[in-house]
OpenMM code with the backbone's topology and positions (N, CA, C; nanometers):
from openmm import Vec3, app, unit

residues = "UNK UNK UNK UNK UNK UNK UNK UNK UNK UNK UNK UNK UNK UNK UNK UNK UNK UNK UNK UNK UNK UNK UNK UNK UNK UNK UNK UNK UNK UNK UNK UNK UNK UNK UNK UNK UNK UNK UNK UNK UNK UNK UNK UNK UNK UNK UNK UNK UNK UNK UNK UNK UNK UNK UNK UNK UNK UNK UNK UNK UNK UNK UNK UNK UNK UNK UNK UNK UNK UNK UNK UNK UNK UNK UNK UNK UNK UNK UNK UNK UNK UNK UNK UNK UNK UNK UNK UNK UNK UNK UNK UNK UNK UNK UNK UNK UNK UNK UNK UNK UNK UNK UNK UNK UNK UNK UNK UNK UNK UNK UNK UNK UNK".split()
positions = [
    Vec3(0.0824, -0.1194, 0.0000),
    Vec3(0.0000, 0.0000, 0.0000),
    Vec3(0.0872, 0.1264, 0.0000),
    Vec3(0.1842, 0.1115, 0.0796),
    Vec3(0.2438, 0.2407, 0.1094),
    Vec3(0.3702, 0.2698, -0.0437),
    Vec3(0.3796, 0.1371, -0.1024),
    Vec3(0.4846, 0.1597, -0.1825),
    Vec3(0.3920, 0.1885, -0.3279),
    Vec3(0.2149, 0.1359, -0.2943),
    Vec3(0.1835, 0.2407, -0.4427),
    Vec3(0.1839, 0.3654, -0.4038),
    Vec3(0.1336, 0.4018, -0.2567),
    Vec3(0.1745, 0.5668, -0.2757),
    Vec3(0.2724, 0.6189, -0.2933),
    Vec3(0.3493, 0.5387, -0.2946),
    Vec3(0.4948, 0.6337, -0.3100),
    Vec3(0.5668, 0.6127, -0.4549),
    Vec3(0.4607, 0.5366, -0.5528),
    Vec3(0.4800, 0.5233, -0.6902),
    Vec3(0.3983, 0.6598, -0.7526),
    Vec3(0.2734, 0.6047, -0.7264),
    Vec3(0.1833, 0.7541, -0.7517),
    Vec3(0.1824, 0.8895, -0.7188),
    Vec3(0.2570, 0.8972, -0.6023),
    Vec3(0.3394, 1.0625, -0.5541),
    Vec3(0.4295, 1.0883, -0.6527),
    Vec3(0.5289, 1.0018, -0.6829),
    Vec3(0.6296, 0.9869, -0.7813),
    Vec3(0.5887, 1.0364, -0.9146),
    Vec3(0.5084, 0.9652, -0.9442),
    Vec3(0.4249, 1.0060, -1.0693),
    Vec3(0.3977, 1.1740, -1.0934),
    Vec3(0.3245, 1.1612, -0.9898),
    Vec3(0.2643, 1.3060, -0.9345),
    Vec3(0.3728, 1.4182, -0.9671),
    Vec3(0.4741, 1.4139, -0.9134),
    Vec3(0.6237, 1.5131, -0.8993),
    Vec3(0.6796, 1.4657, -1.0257),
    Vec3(0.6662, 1.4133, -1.1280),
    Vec3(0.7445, 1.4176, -1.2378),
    Vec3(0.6563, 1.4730, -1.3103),
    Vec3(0.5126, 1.4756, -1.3079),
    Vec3(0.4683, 1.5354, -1.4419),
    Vec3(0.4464, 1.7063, -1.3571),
    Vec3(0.4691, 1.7207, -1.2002),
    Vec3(0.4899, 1.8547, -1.1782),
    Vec3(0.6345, 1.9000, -1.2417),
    Vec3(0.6959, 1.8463, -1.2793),
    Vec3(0.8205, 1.8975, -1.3250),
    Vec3(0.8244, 2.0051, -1.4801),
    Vec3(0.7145, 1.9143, -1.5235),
    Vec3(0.6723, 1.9924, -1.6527),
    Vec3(0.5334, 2.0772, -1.6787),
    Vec3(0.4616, 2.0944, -1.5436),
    Vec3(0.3423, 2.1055, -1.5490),
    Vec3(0.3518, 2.2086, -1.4970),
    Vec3(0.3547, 2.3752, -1.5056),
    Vec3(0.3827, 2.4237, -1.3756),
    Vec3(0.2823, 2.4824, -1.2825),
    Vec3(0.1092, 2.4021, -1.3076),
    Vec3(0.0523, 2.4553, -1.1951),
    Vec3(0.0806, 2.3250, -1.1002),
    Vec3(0.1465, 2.2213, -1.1760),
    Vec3(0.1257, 2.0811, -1.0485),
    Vec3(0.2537, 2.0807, -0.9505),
    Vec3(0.2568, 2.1329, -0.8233),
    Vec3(0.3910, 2.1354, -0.7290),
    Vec3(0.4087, 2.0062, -0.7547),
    Vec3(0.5989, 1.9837, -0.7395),
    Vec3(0.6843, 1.8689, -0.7341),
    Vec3(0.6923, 1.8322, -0.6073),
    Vec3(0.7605, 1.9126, -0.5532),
    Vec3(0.8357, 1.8937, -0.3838),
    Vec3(0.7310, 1.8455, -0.2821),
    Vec3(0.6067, 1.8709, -0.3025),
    Vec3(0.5190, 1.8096, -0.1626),
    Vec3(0.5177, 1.6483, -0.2291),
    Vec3(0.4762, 1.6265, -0.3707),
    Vec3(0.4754, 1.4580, -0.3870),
    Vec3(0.5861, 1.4101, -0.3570),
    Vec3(0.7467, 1.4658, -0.3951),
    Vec3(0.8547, 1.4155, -0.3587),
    Vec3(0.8518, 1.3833, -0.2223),
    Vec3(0.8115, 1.4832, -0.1363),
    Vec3(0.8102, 1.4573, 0.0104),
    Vec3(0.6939, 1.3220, 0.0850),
    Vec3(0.6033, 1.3306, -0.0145),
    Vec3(0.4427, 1.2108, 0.0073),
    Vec3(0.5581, 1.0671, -0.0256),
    Vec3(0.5965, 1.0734, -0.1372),
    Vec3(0.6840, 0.9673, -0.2140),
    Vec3(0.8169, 0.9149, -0.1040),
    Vec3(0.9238, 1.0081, -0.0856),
    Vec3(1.0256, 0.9438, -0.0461),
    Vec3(0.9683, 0.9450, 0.1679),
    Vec3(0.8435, 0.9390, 0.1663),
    Vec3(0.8253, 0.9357, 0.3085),
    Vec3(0.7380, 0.7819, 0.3171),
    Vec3(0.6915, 0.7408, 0.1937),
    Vec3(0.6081, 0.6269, 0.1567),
    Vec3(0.7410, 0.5291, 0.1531),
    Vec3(0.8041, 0.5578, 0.0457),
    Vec3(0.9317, 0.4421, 0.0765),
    Vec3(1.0264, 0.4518, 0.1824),
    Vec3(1.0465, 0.5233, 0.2543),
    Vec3(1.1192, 0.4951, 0.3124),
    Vec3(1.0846, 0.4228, 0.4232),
    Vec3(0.9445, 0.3543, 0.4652),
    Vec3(0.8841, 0.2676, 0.4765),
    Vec3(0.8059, 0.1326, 0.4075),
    Vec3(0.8542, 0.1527, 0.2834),
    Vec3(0.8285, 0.0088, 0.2084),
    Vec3(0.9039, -0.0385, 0.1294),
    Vec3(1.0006, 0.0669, 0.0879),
    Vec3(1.0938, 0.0041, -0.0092),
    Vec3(1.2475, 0.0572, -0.0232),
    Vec3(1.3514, 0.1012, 0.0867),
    Vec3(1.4526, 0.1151, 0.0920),
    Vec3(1.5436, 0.1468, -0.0669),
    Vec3(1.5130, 0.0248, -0.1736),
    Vec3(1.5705, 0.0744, -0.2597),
    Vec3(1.4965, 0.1780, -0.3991),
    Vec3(1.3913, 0.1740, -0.3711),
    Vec3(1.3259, 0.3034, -0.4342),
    Vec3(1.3306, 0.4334, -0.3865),
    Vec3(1.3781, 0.4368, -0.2253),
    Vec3(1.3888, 0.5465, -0.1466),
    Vec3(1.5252, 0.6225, -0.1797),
    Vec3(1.6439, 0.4990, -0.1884),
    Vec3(1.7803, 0.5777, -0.2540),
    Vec3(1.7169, 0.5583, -0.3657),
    Vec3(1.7206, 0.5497, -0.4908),
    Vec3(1.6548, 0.5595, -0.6039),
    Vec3(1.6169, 0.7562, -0.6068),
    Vec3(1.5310, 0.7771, -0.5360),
    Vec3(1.4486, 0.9047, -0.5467),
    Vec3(1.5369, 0.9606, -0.4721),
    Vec3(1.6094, 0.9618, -0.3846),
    Vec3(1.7254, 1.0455, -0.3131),
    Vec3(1.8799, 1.0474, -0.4287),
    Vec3(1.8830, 0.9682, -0.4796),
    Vec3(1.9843, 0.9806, -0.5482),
    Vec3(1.9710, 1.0214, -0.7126),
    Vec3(1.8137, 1.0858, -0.7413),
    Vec3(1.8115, 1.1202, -0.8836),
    Vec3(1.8484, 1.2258, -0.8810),
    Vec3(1.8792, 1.2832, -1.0021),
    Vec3(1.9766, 1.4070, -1.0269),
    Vec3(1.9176, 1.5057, -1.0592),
    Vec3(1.7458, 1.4595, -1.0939),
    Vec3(1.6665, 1.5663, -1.1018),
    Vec3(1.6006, 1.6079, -1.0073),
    Vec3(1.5198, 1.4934, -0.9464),
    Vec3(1.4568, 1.4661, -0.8433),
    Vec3(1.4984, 1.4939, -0.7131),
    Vec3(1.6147, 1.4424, -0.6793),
    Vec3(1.6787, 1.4116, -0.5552),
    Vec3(1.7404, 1.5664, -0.4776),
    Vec3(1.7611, 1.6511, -0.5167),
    Vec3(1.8138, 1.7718, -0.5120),
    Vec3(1.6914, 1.8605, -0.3881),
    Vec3(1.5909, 1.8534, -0.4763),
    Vec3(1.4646, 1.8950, -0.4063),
    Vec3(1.4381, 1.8816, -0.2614),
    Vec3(1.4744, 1.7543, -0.2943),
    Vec3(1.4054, 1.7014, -0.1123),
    Vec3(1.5194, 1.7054, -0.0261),
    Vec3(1.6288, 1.7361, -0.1171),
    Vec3(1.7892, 1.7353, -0.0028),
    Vec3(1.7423, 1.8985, 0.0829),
    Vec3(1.7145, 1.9877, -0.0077),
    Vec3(1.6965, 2.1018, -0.0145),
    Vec3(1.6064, 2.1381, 0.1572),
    Vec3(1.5159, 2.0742, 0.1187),
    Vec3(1.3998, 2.0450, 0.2303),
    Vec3(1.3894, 1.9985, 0.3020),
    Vec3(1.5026, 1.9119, 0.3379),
    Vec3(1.5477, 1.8252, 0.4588),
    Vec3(1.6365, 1.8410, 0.5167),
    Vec3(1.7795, 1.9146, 0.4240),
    Vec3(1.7984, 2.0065, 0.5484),
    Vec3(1.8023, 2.1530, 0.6286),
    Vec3(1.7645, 2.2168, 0.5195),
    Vec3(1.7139, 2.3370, 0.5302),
    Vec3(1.5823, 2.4348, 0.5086),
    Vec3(1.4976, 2.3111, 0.4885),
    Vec3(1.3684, 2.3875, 0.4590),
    Vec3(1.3314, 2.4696, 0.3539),
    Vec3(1.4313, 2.4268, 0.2602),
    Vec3(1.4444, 2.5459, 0.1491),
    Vec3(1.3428, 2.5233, 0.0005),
    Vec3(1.3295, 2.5883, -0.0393),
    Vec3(1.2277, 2.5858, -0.1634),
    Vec3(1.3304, 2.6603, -0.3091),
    Vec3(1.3514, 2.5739, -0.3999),
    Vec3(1.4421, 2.6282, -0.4742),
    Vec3(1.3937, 2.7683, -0.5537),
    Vec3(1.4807, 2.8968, -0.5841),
    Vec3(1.3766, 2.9786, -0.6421),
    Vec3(1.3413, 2.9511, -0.7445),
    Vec3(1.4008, 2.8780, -0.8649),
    Vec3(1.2527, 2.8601, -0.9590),
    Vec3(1.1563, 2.8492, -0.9371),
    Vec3(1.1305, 2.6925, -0.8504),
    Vec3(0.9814, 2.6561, -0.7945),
    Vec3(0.9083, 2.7333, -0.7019),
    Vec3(0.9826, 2.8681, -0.6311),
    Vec3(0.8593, 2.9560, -0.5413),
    Vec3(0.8437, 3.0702, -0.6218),
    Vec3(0.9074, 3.0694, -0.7784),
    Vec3(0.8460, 3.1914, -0.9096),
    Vec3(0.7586, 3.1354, -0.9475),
    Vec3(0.7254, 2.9907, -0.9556),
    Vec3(0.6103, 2.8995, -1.0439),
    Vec3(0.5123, 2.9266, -0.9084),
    Vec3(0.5507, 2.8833, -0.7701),
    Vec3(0.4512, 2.8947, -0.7320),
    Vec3(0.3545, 2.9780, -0.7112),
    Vec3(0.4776, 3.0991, -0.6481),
    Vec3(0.3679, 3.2573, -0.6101),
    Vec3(0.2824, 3.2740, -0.7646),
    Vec3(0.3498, 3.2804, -0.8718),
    Vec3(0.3412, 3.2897, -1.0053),
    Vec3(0.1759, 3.2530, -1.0424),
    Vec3(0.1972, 3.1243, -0.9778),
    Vec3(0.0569, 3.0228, -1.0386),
    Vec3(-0.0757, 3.0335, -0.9501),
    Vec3(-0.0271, 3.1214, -0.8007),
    Vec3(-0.1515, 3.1311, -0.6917),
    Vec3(-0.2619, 3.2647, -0.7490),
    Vec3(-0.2270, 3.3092, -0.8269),
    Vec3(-0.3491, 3.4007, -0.8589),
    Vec3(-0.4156, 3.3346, -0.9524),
    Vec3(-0.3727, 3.2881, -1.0508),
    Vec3(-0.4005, 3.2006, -1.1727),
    Vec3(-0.5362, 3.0786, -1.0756),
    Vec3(-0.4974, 3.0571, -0.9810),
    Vec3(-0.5495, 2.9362, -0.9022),
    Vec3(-0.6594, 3.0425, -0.8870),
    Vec3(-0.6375, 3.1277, -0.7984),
    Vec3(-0.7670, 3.2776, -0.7312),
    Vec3(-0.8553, 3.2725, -0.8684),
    Vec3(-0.8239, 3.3310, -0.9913),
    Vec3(-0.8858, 3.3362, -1.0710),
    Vec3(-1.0037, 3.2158, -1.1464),
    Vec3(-0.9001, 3.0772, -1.1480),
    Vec3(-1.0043, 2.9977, -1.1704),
    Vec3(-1.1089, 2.9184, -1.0965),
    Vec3(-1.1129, 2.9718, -0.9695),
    Vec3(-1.1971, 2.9536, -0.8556),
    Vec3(-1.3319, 3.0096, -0.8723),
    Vec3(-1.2829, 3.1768, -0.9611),
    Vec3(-1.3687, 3.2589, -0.9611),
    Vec3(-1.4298, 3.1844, -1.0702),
    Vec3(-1.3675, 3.1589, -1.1558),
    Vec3(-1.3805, 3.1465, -1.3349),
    Vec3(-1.5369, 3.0111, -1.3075),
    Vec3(-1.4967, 2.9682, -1.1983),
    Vec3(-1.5783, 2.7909, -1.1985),
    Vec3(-1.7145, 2.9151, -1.1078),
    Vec3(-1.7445, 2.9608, -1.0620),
    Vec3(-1.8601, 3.0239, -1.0499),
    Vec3(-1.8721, 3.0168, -0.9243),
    Vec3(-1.7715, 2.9798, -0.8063),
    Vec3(-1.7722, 2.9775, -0.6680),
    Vec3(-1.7978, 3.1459, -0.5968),
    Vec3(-1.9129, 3.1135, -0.5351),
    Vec3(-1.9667, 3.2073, -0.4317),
    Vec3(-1.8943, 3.2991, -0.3719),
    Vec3(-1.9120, 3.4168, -0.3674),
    Vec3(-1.8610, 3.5459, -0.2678),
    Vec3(-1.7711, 3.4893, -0.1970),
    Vec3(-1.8202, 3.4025, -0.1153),
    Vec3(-1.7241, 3.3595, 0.0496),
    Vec3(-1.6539, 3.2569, 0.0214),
    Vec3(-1.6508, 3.1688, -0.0712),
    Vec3(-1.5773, 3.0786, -0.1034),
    Vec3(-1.4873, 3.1177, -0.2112),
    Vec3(-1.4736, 3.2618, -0.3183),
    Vec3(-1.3830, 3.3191, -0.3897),
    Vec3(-1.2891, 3.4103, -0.2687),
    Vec3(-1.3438, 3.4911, -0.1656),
    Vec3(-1.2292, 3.5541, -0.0267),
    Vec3(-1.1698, 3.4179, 0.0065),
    Vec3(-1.2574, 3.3395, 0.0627),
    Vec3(-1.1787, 3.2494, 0.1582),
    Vec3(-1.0308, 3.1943, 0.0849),
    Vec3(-1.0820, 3.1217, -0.0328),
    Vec3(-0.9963, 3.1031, -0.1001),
    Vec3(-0.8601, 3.2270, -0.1840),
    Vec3(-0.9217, 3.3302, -0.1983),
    Vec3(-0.8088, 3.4600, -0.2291),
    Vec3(-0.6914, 3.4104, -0.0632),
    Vec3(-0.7959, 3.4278, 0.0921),
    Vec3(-0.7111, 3.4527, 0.1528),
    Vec3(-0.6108, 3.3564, 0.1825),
    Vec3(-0.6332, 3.2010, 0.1457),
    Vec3(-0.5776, 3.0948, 0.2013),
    Vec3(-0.4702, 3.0973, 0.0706),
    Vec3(-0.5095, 3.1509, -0.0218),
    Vec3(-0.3919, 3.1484, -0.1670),
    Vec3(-0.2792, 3.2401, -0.1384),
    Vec3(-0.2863, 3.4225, -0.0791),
    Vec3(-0.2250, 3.4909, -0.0164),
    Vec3(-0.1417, 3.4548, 0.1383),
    Vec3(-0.1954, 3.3595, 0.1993),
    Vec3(-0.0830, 3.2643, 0.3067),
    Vec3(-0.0226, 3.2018, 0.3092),
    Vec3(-0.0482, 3.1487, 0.1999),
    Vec3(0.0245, 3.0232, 0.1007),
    Vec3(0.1623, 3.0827, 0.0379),
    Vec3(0.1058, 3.2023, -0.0076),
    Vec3(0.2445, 3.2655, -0.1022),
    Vec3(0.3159, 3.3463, -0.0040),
    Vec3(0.2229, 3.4004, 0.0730),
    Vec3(0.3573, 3.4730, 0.2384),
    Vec3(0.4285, 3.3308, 0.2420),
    Vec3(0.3406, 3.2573, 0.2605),
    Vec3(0.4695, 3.1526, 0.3509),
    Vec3(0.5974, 3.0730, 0.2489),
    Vec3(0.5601, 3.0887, 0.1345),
    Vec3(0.6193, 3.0116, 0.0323),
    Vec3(0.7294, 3.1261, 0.0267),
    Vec3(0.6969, 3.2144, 0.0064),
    Vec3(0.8324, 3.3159, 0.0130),
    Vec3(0.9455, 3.3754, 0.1349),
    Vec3(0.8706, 3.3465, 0.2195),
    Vec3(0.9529, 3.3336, 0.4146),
    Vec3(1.0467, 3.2148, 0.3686),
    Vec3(1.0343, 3.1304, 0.2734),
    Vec3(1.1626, 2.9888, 0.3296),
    Vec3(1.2180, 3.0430, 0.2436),
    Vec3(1.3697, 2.9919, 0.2610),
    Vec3(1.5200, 3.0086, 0.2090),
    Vec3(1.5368, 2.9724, 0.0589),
    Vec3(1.6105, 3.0000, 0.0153),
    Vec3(1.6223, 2.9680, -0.1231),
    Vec3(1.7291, 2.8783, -0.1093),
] * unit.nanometer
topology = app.Topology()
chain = topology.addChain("A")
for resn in residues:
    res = topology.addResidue(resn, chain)
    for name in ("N", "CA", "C"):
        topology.addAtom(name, app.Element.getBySymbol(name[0]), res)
C-alpha cells in the first residue's frame, strides 16, 4: 500500500516537473516518506536522482524551496484565485480562497532559497 503511494506521488512530482501549476516537492516529500517505509531501494533511487533528488535534499535540510519553484509557485496562486472565480464559486468561497492562496504565497516566500 504504502509503496503504491509512493509510486503515484512519484508520478505526481514528475509530471509537476513539466506542469507548472502541479507542485513537485510536496509529492517528492508524500513519495520518499512512503518508501522509506516500504521500499529502501526506491527510497535511494528518489534520493539519489539528479533531477529529483536535489529537491528534497533542499527540504530536509534546510527547509528550502528552490527559487525557480517559489516563481512557479507565487506565479501560479493568482491564476489558481482566478479559476476559482472562473468555476462560479460564491462570494465567500472566492475571499476564503483569495485569503488561504495569499498565506500560502507569504509563507512560500519566508523559506530560504
Amino acid at each position: 500500500m504504502l509503496q503504491a503511494l509512493g509510486l503515484g506521488a512519484s508520478a505526481l512530482a514528475v509530471a509537476g516537473v513539466a506542469a507548472p501549476l502541479l507542485p513537485t516537492t510536496p509529492f517528492l516529500l508524500i513519495a520518499v516518506w512512503a518508501f522509506a517505509r516500504s521500499s529502501p531501494r526506491l527510497e535511494a533511487w528518489l534520493r539519489g536522482h539528479p533531477r529529483l533528488g536535489p529537491p528534497l535534499t533542499a527540504w530536509e535540510e534546510r527547509r528550502a524551496i528552490p527559487r525557480g519553484a517559489k516563481a512557479v509557485a507565487v506565479a501560479s496562486l493568482p491564476l489558481s484565485g482566478l479559476m476559482i472565480h472562473a468555476a462560479g464559486a460564491g462570494l465567500a468561497v472566492t475571499i476564503a480562497a483569495g485569503l488561504a492562496l495569499a498565506c500560502t504565497g507569504g509563507w512560500i516566500l519566508t523559506r530560504p532559497s
